[in-house]
TIKEBA-203092 format. One record per residue: x, y, z of N, C-alpha, C, CB in turn. Coordinates in steps of 0.2 Angstrom, whole numbers, padded with zeros to 4 digits, always signed. Glycine has a CB too. Example, Ala and Ser with C-alpha at 12.3 -4.5 7.8 and 13.67 -1.06 7.14 Angstrom:
// TIKEBA-203092
+0066-0028+0039+0062-0022+0039+0066-0016+0039+0057-0022+0045
+0064-0011+0035+0068-0005+0036+0064+0000+0039+0070-0003+0029
END
This chain:
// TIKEBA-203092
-0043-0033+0093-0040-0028+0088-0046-0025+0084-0035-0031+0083
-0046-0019+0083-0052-0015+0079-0051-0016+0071-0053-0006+0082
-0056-0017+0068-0055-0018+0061-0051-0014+0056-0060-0019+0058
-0051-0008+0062-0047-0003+0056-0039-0003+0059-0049+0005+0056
-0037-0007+0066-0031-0011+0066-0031-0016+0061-0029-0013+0072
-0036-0021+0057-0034-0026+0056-0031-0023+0048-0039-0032+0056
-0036-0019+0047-0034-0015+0040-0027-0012+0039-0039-0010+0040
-0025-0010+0044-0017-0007+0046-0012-0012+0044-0015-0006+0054
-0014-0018+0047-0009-0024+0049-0009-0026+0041-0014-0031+0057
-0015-0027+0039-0015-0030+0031-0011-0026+0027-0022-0031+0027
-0013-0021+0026-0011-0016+0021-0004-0010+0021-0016-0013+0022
-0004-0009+0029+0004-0004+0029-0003+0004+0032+0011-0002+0018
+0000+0007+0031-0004+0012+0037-0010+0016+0033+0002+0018+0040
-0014+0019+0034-0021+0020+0031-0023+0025+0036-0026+0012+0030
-0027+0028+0033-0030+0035+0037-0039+0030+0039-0031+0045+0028
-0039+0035+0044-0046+0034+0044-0051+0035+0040-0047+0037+0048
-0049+0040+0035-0055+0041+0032-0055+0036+0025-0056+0049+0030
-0049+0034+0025-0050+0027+0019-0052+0021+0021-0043+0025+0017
-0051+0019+0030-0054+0013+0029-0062+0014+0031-0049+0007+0033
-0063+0021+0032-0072+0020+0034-0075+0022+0026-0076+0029+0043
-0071+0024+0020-0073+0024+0013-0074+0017+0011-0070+0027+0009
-0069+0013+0014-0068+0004+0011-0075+0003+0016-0058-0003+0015
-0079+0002+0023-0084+0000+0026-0088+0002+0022-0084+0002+0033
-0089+0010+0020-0095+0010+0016-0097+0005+0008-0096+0017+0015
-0090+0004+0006-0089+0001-0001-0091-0007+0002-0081+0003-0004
-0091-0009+0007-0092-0015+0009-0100-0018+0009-0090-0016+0016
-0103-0012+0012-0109-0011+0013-0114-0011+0005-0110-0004+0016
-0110-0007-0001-0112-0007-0007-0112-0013-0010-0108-0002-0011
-0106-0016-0009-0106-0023-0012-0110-0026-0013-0103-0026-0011
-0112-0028-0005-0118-0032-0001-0125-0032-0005-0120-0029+0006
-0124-0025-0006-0131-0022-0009-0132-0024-0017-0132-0012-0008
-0126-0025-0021-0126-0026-0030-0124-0032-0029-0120-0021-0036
-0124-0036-0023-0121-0043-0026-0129-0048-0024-0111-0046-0020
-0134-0044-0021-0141-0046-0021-0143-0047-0028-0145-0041-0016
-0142-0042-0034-0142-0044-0039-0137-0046-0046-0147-0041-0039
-0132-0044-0043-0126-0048-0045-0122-0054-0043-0123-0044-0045
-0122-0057-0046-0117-0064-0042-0110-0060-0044-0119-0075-0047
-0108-0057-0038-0102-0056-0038-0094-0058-0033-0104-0051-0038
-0098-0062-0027-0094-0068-0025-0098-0074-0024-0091-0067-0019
-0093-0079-0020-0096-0085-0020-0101-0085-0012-0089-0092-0020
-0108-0085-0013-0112-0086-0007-0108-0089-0001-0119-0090-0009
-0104-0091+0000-0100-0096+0005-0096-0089+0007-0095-0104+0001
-0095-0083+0005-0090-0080+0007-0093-0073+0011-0086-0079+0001
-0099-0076+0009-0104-0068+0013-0103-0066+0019-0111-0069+0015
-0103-0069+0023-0105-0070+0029-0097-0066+0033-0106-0081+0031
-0093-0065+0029-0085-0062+0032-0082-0058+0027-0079-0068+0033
-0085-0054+0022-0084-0050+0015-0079-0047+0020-0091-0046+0011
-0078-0043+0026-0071-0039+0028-0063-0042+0028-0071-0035+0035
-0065-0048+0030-0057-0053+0030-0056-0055+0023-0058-0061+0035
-0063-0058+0023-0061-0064+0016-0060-0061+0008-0068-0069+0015
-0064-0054+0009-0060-0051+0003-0057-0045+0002-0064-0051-0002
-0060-0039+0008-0058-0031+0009-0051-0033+0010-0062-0025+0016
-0048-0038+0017-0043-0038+0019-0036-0041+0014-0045-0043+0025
-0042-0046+0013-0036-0051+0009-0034-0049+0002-0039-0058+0007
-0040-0044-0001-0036-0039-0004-0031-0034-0003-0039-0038-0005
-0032-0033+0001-0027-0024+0006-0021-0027+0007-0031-0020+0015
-0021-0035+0009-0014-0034+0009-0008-0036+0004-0013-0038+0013
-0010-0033-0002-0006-0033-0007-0001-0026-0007-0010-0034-0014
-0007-0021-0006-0003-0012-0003+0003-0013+0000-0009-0007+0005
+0005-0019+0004+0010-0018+0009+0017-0022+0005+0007-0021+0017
+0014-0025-0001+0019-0029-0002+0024-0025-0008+0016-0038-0004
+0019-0019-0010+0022-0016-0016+0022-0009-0012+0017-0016-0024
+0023-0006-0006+0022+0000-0004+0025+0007-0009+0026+0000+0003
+0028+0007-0014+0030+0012-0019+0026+0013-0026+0038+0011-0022
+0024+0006-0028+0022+0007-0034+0013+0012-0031+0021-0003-0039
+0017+0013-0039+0009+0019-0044+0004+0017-0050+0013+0026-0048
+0009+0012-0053+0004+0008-0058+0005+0003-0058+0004+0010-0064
-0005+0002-0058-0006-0006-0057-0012-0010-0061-0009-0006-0049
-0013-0013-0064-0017-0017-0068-0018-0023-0064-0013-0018-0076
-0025-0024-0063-0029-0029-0060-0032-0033-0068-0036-0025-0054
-0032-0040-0068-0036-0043-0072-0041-0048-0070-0031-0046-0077
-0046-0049-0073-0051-0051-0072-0056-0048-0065-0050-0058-0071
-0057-0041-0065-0056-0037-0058-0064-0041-0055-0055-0025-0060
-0072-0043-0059-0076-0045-0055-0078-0042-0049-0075-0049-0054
-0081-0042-0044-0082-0041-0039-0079-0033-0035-0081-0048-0036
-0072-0033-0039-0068-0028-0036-0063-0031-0032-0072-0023-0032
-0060-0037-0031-0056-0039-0027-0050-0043-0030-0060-0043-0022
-0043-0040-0030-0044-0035-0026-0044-0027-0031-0038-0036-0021
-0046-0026-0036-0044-0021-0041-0048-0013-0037-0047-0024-0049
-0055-0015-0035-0056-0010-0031-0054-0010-0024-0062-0009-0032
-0053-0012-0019-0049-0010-0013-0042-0007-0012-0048-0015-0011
-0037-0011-0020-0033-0007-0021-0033+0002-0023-0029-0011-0025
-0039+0003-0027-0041+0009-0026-0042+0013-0022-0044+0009-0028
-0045+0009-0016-0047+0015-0011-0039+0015-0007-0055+0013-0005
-0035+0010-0008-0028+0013-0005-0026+0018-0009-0024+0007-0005
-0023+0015-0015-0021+0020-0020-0021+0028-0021-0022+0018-0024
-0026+0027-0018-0031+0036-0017-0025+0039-0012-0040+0037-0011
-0022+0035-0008-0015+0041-0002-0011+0042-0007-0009+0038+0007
-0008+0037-0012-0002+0039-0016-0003+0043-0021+0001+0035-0018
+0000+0049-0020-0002+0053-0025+0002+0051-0032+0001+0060-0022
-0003+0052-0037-0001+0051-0043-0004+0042-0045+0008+0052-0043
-0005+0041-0043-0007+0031-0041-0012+0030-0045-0010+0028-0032
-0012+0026-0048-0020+0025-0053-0019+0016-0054-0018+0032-0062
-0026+0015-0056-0026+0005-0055-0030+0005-0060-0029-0002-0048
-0030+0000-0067-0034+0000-0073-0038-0008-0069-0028+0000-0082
-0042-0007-0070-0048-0015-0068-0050-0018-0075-0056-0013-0064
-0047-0025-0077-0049-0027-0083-0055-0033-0083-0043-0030-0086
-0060-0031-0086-0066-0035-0082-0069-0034-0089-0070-0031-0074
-0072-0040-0091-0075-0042-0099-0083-0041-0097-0072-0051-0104
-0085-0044-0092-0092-0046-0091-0095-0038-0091-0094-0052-0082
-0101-0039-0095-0104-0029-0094-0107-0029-0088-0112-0026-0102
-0109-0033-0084-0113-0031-0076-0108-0028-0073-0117-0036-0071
-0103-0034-0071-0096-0031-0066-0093-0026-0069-0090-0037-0065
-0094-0024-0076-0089-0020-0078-0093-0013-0074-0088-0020-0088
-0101-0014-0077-0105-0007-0074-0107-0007-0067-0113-0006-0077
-0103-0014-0062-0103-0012-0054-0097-0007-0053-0101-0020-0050
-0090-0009-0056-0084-0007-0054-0084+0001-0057-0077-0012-0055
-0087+0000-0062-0088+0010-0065-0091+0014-0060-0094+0011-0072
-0097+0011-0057-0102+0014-0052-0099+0016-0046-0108+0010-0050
-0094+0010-0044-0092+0012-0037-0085+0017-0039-0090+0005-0033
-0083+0016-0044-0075+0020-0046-0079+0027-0045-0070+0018-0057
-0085+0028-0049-0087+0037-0048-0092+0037-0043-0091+0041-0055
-0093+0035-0038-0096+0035-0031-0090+0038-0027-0100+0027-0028
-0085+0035-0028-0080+0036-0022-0075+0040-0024-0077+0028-0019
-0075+0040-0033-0070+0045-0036-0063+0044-0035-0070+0051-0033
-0063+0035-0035-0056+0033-0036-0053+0031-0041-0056+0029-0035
-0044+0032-0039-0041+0033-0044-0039+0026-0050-0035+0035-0041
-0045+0027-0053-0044+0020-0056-0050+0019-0062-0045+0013-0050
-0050+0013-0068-0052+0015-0074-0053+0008-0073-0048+0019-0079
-0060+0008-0078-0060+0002-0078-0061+0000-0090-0067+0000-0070
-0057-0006-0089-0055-0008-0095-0061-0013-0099-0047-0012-0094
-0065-0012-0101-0070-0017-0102-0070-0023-0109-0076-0013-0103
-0065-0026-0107-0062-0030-0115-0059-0037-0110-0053-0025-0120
-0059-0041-0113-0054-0048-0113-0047-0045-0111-0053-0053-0122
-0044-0050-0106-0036-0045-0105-0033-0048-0111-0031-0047-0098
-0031-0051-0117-0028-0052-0123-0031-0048-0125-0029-0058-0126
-0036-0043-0126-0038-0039-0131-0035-0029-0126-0048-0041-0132
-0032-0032-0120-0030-0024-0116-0024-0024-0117-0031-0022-0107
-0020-0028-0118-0013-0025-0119-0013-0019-0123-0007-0030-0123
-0014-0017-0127-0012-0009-0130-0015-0005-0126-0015-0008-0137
-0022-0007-0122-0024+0000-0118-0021+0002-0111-0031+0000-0116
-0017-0002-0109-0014-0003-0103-0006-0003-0104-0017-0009-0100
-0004+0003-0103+0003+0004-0105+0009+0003-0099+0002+0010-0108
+0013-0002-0097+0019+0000-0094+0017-0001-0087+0023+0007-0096
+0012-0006-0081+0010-0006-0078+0016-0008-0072+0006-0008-0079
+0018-0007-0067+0021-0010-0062+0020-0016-0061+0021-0006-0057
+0014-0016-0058+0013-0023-0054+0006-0025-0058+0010-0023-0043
+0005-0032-0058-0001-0034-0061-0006-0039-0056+0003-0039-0067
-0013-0039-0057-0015-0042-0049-0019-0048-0054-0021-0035-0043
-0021-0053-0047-0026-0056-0052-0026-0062-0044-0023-0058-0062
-0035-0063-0044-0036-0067-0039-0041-0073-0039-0037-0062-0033
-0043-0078-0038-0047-0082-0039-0048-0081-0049-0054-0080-0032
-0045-0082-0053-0044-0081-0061-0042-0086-0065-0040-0076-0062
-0039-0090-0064-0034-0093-0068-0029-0098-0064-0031-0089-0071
-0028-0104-0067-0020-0108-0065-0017-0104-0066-0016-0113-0068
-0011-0104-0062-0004-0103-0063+0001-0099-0069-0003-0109-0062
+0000-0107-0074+0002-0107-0082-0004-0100-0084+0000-0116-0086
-0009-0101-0085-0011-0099-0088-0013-0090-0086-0015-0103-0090
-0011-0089-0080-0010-0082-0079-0004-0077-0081-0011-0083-0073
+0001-0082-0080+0009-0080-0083+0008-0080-0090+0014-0087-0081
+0003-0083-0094+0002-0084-0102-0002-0076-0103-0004-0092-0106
-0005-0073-0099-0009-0070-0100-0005-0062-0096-0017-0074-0097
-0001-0065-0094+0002-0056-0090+0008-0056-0093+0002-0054-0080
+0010-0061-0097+0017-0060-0101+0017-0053-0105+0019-0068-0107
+0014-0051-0109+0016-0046-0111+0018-0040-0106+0012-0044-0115
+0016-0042-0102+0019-0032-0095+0025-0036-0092+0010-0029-0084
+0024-0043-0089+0029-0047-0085+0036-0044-0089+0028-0057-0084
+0036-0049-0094+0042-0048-0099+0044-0042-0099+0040-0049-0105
+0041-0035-0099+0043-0029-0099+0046-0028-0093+0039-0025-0101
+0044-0031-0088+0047-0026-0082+0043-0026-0075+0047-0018-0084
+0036-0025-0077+0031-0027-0074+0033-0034-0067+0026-0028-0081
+0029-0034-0059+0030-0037-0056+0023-0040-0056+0034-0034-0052
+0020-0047-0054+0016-0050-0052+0013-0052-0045+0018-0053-0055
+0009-0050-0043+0005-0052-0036+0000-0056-0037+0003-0047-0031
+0001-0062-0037-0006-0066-0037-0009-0070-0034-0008-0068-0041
-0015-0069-0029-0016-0075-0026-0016-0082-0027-0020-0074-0026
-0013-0086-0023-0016-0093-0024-0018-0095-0018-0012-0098-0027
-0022-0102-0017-0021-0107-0013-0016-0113-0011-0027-0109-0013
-0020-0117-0008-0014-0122-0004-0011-0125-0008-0015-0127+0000
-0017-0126-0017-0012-0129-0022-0004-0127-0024-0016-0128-0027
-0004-0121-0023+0000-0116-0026+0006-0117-0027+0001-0110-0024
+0010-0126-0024+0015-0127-0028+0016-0132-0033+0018-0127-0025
+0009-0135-0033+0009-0137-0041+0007-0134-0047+0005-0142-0043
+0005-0128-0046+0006-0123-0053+0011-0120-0051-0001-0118-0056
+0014-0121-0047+0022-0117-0050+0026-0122-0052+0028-0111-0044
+0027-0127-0052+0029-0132-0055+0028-0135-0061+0028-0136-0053
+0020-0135-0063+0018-0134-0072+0020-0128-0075+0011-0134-0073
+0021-0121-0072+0024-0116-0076+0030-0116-0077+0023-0112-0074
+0033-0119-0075+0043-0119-0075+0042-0124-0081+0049-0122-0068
+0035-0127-0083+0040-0130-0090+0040-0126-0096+0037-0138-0095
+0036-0121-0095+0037-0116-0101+0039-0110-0100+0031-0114-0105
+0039-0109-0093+0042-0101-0091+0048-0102-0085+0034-0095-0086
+0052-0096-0085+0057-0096-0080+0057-0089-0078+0064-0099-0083
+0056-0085-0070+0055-0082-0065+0056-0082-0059+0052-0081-0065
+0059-0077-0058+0061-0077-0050+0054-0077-0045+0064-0069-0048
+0055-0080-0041+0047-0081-0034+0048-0080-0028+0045-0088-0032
+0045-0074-0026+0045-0074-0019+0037-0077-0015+0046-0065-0017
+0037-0081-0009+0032-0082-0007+0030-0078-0001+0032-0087-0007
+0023-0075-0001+0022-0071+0003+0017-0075+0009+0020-0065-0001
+0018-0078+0013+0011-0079+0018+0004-0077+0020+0012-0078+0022
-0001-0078+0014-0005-0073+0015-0008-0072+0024-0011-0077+0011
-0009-0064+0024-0011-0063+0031-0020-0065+0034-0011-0055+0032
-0022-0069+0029-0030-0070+0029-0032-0076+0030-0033-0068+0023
-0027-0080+0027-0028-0088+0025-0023-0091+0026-0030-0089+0017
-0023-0096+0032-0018-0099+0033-0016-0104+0029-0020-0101+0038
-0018-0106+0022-0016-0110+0017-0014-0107+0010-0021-0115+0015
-0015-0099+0012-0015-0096+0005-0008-0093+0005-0023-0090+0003
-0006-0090+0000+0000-0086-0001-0001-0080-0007+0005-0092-0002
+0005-0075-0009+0002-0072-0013+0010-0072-0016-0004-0065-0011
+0011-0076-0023+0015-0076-0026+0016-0069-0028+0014-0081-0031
+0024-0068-0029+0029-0063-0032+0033-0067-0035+0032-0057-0027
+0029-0064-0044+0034-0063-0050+0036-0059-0054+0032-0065-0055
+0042-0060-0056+0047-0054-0058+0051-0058-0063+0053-0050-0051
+0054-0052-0068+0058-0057-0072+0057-0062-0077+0061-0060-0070
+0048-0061-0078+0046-0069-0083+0051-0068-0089+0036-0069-0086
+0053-0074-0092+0056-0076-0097+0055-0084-0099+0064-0074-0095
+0054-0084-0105+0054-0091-0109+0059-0096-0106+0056-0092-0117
+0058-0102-0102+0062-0108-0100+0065-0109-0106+0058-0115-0098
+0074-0111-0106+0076-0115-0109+0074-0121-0111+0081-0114-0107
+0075-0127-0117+0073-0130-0117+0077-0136-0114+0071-0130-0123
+0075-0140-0112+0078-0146-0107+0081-0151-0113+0070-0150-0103
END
């Protein structure tokens, strides 16, 4: 299978000229993460699976939504990939919340290189809720437990807002520590990248009754 089938398979359908704009954005990365530590050196060696991909398959799980808010966006993963998807839907736009000033002036550099639909927020996410208004989905990947990701995207969840967030194999003991303070609906999704990973879907966050 050619990578721009694998890119299909992850994501839901994609033009050519998006996924040879994601190769060149692969290439860039390579190049800012020689002097950015922007992933983990263990992950180099496969940057199109381990993060283009595994990011891209979030595109397929939300195929309608237009607004998206990525927190702790780092490296771009998945806050810039979902960009270069988000570019077919018209109207579509992804705020990247990213506090550190290098990453913040990686993902700026590549948002106006590629002229994607997306902004990038340069604050603490406790400090973006007011700049980030009424998002659909909320992203967030290698960031946080469980608990404390749900503490931290409660103000959009609560409104309406839907959650996709990476976890690993841990991922059902922090949903078990969050049900003592939160109650939400869960879909699990089989990550297509990582045979141990999954990408939680939350909807509905509301305060747990008290036991």
């Amino acid at each position: 299978m050619s990578a721009w089938e694998d890119l299909q398979k992850a994501a839901g359908p994609v033009s050519r000229e998006t996924f040879e704009r994601l190769q060149a954005f692969e290439q860039l990365f390579l190049k800012w993460n020689r002097s950015i530590n922007l992933a983990a050196p263990s992950t180099l060696d496969d940057v199109w699976r381990r993060h283009i991909l595994d990011s891209a398959q979030l595109a397929r799980i939300a195929p309608n939504a237009t607004r998206w808010v990525d927190l702790g966006s780092g490296g771009g993963f998945p806050g810039l990939v979902l960009g270069f998807l988000l570019s077919e839907r018209p109207g579509a736009s992804i705020d990247l919340v990213e506090s550190n000033r290098k990453k913040a002036s990686f993902l700026q550099s590549v948002i106006g290189q590629f002229d994607l639909p997306a902004r990038v927020v340069a604050k603490r996410i406790d400090d973006s809720y007011a700049l980030v208004s009424a998002p659909e989905i909320v992203t967030a990947r290698a960031l946080a437990a469980l608990p404390d990701l749900l503490d931290l995207s409660a103000p959009w969840l609560a409104k309406g807002a839907r959650a996709l967030f990476h976890k690993g194999r841990d991922y059902r003991t922090e949903v078990e520590e969050s049900t003592l303070c939160w109650a939400f609906d869960l879909v699990e999704h089989p990550s297509m990248t990582d045979a141990h990973g999954v990408i939680l879907e939350i909807s509905d966050l509301r305060l747990a009754k008290p036991q």
